[in-house]
MDTraj code that builds the backbone (N, CA, C; nanometers):
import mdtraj as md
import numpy as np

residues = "UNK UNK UNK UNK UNK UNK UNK UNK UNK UNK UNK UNK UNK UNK UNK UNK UNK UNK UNK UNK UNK UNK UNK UNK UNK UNK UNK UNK UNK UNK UNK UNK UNK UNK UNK UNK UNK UNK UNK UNK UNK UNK UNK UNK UNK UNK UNK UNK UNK UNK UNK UNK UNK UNK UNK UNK UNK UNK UNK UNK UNK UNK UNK UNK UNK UNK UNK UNK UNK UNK UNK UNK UNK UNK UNK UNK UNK UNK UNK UNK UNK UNK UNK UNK UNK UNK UNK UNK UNK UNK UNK UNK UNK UNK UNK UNK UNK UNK UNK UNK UNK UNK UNK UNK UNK UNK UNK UNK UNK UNK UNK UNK UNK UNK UNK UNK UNK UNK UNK UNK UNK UNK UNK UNK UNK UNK UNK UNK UNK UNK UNK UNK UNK UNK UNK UNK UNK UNK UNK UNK UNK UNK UNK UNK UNK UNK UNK UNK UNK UNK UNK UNK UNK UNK".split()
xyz = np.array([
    [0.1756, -1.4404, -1.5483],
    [0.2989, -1.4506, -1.4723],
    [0.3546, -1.3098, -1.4490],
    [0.3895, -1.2965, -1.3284],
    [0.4524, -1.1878, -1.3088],
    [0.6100, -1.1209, -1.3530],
    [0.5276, -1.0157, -1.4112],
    [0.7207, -0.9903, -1.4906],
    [0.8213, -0.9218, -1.4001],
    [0.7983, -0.9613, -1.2559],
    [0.9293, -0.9701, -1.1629],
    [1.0056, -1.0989, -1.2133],
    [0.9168, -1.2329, -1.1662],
    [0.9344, -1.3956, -1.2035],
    [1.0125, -1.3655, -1.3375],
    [0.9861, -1.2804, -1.4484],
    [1.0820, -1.3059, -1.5335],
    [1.2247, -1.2203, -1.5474],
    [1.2226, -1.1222, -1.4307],
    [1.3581, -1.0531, -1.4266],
    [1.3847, -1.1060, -1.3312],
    [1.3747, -1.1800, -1.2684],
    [1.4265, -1.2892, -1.1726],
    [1.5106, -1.3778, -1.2342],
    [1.4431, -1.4348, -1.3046],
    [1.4754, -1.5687, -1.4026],
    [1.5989, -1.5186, -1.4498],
    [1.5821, -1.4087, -1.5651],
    [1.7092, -1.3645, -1.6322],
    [1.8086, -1.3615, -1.5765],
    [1.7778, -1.2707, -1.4506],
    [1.8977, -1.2290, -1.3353],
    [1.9736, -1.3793, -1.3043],
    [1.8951, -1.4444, -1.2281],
    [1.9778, -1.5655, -1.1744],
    [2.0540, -1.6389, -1.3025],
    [1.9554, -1.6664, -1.4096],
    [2.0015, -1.7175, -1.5071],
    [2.1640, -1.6278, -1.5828],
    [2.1530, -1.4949, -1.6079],
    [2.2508, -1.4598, -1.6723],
    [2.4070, -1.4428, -1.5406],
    [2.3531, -1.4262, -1.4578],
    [2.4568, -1.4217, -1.3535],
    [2.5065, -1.5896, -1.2568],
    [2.5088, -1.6721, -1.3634],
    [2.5346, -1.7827, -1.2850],
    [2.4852, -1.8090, -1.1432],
    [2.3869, -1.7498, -1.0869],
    [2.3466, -1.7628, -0.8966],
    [2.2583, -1.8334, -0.8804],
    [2.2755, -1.9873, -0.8027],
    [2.1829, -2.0898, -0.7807],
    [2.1042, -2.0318, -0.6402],
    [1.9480, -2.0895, -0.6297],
    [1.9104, -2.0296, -0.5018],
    [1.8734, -2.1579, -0.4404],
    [1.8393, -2.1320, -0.3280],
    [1.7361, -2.2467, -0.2482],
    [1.6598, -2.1805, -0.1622],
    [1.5349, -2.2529, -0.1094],
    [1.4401, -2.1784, -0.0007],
    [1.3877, -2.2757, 0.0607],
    [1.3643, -2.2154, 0.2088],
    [1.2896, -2.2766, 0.3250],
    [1.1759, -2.1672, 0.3085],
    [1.0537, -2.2383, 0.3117],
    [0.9423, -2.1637, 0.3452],
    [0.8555, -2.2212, 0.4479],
    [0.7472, -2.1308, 0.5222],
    [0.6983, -2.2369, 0.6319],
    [0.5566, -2.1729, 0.5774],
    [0.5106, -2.0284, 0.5983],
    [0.3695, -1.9681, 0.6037],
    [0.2851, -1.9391, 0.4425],
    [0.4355, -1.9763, 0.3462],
    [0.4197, -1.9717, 0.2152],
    [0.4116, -2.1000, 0.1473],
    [0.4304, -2.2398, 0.2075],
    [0.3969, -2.3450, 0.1861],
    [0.4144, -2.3843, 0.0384],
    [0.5793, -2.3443, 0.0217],
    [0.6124, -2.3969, -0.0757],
    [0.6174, -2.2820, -0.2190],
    [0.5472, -2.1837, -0.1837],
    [0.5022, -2.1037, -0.2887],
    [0.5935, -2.0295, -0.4091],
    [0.7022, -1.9984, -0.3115],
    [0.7784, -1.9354, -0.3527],
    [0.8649, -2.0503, -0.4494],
    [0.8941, -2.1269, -0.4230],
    [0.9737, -2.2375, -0.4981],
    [0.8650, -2.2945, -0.6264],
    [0.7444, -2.2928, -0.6224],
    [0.6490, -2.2996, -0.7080],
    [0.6732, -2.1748, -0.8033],
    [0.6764, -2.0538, -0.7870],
    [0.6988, -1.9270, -0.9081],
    [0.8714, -1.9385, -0.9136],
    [0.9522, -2.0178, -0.8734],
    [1.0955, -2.0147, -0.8992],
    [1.1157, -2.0880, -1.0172],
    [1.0100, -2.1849, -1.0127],
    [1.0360, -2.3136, -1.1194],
    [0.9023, -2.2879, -1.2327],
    [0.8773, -2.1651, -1.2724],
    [0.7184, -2.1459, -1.3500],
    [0.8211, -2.1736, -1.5254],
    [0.9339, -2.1283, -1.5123],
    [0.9848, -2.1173, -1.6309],
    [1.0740, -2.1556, -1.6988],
    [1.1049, -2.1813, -1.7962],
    [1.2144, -2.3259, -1.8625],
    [1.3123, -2.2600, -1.7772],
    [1.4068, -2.3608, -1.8010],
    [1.5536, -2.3371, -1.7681],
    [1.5550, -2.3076, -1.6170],
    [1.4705, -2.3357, -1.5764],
    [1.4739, -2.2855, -1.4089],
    [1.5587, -2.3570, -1.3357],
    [1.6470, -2.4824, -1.3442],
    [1.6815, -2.6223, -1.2936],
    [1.8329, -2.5789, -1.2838],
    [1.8812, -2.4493, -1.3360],
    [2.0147, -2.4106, -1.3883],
    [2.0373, -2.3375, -1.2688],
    [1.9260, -2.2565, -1.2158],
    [1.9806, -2.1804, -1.0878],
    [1.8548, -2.2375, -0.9489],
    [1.7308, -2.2884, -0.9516],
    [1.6904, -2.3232, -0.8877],
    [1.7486, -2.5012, -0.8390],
    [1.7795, -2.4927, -0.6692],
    [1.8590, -2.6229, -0.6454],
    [1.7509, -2.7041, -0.5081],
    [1.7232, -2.6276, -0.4181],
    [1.6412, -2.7274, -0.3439],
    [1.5422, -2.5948, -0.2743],
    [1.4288, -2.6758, -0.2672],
    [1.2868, -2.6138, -0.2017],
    [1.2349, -2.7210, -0.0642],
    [1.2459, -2.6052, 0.1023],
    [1.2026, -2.7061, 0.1968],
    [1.0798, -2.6091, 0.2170],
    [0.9442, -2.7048, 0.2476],
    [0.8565, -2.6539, 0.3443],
    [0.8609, -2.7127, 0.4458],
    [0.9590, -2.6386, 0.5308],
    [0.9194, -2.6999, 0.7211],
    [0.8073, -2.5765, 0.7597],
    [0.6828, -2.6584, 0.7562],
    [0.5954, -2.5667, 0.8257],
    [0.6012, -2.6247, 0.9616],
    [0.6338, -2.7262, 1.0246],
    [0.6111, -2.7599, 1.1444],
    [0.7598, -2.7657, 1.2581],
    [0.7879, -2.6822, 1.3928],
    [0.9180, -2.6609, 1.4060],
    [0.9869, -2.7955, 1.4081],
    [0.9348, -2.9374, 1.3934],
    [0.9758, -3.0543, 1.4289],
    [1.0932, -3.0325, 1.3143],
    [0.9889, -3.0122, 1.1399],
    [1.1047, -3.0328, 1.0620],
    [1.1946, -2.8466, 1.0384],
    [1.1803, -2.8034, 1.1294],
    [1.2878, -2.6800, 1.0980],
    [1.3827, -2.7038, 1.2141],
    [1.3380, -2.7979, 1.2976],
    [1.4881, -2.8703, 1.3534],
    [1.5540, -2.9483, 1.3128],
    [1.4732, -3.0486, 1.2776],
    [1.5705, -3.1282, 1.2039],
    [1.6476, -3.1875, 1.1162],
    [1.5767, -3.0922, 0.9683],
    [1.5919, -3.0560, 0.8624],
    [1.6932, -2.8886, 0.7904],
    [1.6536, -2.8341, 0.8780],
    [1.7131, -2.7007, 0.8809],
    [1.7817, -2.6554, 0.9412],
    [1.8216, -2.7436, 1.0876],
    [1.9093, -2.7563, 1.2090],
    [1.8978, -2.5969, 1.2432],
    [1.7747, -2.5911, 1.2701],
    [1.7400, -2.4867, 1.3592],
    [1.7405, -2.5324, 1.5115],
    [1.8258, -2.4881, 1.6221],
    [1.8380, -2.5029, 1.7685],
    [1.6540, -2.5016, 1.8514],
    [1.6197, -2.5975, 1.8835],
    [1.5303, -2.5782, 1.9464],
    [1.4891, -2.4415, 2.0680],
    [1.5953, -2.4196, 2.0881],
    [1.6073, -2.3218, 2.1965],
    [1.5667, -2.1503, 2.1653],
    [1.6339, -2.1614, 1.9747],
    [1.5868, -2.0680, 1.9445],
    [1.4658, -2.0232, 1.9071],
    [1.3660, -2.1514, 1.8529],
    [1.2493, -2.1482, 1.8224],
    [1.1671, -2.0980, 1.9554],
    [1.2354, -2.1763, 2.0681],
    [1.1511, -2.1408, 2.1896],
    [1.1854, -2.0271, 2.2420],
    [1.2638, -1.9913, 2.2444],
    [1.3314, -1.8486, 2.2943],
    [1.2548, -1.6992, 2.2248],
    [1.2589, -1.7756, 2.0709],
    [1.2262, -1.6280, 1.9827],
    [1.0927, -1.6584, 1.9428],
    [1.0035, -1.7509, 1.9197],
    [0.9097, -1.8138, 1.8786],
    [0.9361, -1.8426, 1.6724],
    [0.8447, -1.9561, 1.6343],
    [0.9026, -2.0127, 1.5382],
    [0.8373, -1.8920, 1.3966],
    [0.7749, -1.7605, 1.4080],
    [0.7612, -1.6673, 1.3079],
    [0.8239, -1.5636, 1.4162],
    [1.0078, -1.5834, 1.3508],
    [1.0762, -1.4085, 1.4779],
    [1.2028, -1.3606, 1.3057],
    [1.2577, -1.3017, 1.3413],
    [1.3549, -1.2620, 1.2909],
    [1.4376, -1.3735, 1.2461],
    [1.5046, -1.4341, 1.3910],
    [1.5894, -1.4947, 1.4220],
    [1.5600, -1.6348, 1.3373],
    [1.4519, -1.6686, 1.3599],
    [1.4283, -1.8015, 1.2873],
    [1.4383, -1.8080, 1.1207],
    [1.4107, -1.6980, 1.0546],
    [1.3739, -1.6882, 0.9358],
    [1.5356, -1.6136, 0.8538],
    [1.6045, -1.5810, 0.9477],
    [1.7341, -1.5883, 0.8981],
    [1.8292, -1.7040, 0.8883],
    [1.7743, -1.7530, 1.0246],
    [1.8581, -1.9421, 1.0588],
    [1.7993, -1.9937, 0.9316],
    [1.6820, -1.9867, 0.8826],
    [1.6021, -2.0690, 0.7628],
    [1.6912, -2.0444, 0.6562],
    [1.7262, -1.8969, 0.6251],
    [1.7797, -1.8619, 0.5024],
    [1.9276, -1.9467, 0.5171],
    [2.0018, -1.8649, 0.6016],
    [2.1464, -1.9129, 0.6027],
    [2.1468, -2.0943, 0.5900],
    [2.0836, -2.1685, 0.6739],
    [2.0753, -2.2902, 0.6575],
    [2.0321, -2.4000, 0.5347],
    [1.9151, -2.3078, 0.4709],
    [1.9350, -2.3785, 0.3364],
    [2.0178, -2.3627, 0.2488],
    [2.0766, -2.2397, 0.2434],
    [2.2387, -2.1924, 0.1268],
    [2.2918, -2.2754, 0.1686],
    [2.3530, -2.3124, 0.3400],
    [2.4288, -2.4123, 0.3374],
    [2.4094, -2.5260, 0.3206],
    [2.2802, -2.6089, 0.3218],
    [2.3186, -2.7336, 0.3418],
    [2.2610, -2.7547, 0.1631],
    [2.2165, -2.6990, 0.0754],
    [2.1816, -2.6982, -0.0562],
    [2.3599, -2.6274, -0.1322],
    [2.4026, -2.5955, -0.0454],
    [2.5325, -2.5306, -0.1132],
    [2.5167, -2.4319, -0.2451],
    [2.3748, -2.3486, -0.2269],
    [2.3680, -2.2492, -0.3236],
    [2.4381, -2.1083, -0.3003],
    [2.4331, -2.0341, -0.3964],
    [2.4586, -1.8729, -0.3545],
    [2.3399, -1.7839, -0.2939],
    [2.2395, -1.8665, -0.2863],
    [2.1262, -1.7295, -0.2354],
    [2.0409, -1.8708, -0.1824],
    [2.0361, -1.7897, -0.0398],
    [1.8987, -1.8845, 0.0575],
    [1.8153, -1.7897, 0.1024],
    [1.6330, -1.8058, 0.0909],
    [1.5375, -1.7760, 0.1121],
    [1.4949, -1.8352, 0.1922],
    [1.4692, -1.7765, 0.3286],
    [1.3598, -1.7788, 0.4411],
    [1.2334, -1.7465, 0.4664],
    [1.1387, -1.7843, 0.4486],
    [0.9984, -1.6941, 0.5024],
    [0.9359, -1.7763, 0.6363],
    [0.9004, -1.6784, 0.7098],
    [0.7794, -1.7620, 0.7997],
    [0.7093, -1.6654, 0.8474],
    [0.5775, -1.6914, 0.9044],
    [0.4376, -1.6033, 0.9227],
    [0.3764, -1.6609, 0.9812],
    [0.2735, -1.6127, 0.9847],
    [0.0807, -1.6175, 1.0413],
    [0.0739, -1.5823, 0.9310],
    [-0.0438, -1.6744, 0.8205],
    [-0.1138, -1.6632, 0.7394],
    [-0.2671, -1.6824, 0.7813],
    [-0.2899, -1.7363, 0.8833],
    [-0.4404, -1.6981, 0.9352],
    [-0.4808, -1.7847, 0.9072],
    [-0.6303, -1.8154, 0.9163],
    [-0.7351, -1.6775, 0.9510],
    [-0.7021, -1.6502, 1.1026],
    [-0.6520, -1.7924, 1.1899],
    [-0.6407, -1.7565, 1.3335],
    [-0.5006, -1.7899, 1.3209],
    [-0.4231, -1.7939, 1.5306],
    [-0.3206, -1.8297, 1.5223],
    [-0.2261, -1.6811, 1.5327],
    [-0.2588, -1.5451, 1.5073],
    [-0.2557, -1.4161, 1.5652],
    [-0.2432, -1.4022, 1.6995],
    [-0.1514, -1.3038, 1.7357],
    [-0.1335, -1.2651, 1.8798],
    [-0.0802, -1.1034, 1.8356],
    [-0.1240, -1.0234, 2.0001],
    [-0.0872, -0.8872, 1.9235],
    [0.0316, -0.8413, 1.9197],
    [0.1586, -0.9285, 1.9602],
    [0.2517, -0.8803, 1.9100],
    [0.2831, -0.9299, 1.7700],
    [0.1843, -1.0239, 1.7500],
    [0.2118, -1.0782, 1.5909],
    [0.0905, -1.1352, 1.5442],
    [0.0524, -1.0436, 1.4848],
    [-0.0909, -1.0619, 1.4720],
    [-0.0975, -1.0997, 1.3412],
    [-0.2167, -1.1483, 1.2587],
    [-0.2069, -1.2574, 1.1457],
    [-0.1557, -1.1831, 1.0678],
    [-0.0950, -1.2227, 0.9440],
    [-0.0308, -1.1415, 0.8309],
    [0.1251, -1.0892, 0.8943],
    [0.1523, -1.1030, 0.9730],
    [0.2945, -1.0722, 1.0271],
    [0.4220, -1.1860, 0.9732],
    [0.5042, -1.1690, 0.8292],
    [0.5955, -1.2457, 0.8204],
    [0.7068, -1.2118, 0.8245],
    [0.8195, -1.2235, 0.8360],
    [0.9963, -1.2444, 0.8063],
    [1.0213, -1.3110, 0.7123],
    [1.0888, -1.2209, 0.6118],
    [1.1511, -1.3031, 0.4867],
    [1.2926, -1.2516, 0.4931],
    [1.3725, -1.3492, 0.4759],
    [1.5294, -1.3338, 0.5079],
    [1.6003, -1.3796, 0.3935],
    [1.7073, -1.3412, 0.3555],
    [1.7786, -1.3070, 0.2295],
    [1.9256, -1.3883, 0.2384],
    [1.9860, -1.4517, 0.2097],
    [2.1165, -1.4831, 0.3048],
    [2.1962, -1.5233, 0.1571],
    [2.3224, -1.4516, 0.1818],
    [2.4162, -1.5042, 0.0609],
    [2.5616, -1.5365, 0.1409],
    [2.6556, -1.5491, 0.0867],
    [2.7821, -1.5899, 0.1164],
    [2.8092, -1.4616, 0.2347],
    [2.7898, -1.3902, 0.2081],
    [2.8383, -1.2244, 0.2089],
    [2.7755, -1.1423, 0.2769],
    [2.6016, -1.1982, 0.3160],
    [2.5572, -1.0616, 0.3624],
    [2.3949, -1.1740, 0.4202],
    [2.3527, -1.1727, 0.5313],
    [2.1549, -1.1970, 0.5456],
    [2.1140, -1.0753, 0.5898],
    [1.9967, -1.0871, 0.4836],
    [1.9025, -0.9652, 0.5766],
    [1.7890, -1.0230, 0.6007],
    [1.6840, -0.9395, 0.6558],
    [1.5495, -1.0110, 0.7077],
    [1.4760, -0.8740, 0.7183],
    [1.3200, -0.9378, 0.6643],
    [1.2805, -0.7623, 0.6797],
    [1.1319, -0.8417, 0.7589],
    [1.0586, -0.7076, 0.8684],
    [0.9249, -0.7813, 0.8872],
    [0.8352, -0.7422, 0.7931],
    [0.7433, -0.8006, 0.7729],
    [0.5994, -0.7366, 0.6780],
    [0.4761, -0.7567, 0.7839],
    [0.3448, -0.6658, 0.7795],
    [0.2320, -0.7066, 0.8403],
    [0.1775, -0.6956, 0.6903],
    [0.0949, -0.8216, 0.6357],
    [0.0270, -0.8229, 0.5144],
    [-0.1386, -0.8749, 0.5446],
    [-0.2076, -0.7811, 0.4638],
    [-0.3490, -0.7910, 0.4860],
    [-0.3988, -0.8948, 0.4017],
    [-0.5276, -0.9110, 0.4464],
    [-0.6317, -1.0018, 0.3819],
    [-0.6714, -1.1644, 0.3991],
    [-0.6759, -1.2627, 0.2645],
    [-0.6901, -1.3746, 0.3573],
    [-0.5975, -1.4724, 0.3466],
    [-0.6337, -1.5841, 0.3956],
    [-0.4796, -1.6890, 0.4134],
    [-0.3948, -1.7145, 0.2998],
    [-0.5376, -1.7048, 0.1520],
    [-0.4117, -1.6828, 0.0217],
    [-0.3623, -1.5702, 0.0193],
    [-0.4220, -1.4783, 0.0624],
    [-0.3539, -1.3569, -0.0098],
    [-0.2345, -1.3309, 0.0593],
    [-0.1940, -1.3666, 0.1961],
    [-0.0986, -1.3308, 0.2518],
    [0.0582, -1.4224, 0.2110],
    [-0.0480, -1.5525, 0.1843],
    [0.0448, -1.6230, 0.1260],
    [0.1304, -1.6146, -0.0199],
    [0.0252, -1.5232, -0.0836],
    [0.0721, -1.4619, -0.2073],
    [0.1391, -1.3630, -0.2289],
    [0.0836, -1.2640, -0.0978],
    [0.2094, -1.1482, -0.1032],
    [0.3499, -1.1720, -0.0258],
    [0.3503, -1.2725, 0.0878],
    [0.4676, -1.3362, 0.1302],
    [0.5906, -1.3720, -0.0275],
    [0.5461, -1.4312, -0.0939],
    [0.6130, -1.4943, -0.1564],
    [0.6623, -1.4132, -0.2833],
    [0.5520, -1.3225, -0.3267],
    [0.5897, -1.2088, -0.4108],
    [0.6732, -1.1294, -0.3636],
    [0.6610, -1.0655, -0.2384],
    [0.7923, -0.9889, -0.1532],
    [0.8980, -1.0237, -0.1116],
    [0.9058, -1.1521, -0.1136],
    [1.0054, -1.2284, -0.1760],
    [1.0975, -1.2176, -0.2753],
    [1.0790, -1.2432, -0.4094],
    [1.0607, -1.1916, -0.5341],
    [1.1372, -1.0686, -0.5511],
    [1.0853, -0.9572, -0.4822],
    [1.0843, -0.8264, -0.5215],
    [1.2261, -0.8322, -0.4240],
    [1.2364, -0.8700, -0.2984],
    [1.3871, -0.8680, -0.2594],
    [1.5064, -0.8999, -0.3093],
    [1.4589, -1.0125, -0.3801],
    [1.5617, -1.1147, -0.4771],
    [1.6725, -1.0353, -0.5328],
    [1.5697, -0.8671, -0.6135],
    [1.6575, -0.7878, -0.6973],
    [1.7254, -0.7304, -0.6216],
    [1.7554, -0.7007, -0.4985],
    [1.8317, -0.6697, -0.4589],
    [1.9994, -0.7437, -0.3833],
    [1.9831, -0.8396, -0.4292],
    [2.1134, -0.9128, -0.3921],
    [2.1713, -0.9111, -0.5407],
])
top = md.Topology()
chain = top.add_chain()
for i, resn in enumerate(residues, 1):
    res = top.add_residue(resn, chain, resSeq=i)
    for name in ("N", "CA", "C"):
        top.add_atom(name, md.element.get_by_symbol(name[0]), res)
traj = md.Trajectory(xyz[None], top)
């Protein structure tokens, strides 16, 4: 286990901060290393995988318009992801990710390994892009670890 996952843990744990996450290209992953360790149930509150935009509309009340406008791995979407699960989970910290995890499904303005992970608290979302190499796990593994590593900064 990674000893981010456990200064994670502490953090949320000693600072009272419940999280929630939408993931789409990480398929859950991240909510899988949220819950690796006792006591996780105290700050971890709800985990969505809308990998498909059907359920990041209608689950995440993401605007169709924006999915089509920005496409469903943009900035824009993966912040709507974050902000929308804080709210409708009513936590202090919402996690967004979405990507191309491959092997196909790449285009060159977003070519495979290209994700948005978005950060969203009461107070502040951010969203950063990543291009991450290798193969459909691995991207999926470093999606969700960079994740992780953002966490410490809220």
């Amino acid at each position: 286990m990674p000893n981010i996952l456990k200064n994670i843990h502490n953090y949320l744990s000693k600072k009272n901060k419940t999280i929630s996450t939408a993931e789409s290209c990480s398929g859950g992953l991240l909510s899988f290393m949220l819950t690796q360790l006792p006591g996780s149930s105290k700050y971890f509150i709800l985990g969505v995988t809308s990998y498909s935009n059907t359920a990041k509309k209608n689950i995440l009340k993401i605007p169709a318009k924006v999915i089509s406008r920005n496409g469903a791995v943009s900035k824009k979407v993966a912040t709507l992801m974050a902000e929308n699960v804080r709210k409708i989970a009513g936590t202090d910290i919402g996690v967004g990710i979405t990507g191309i995890a491959g092997p196909s499904g790449g285009l060159t303005q977003k070519p495979v390994g290209t994700v948005f992970i978005a950060l969203s608290t009461r107070n502040t979302t951010i969203c950063k892009k990543f291009i991450f190499k290798g193969s459909r796990t691995a991207i999926r593994e470093q999606s969700a670890l960079k994740a992780l590593q953002l966490l410490k900064t809220v």
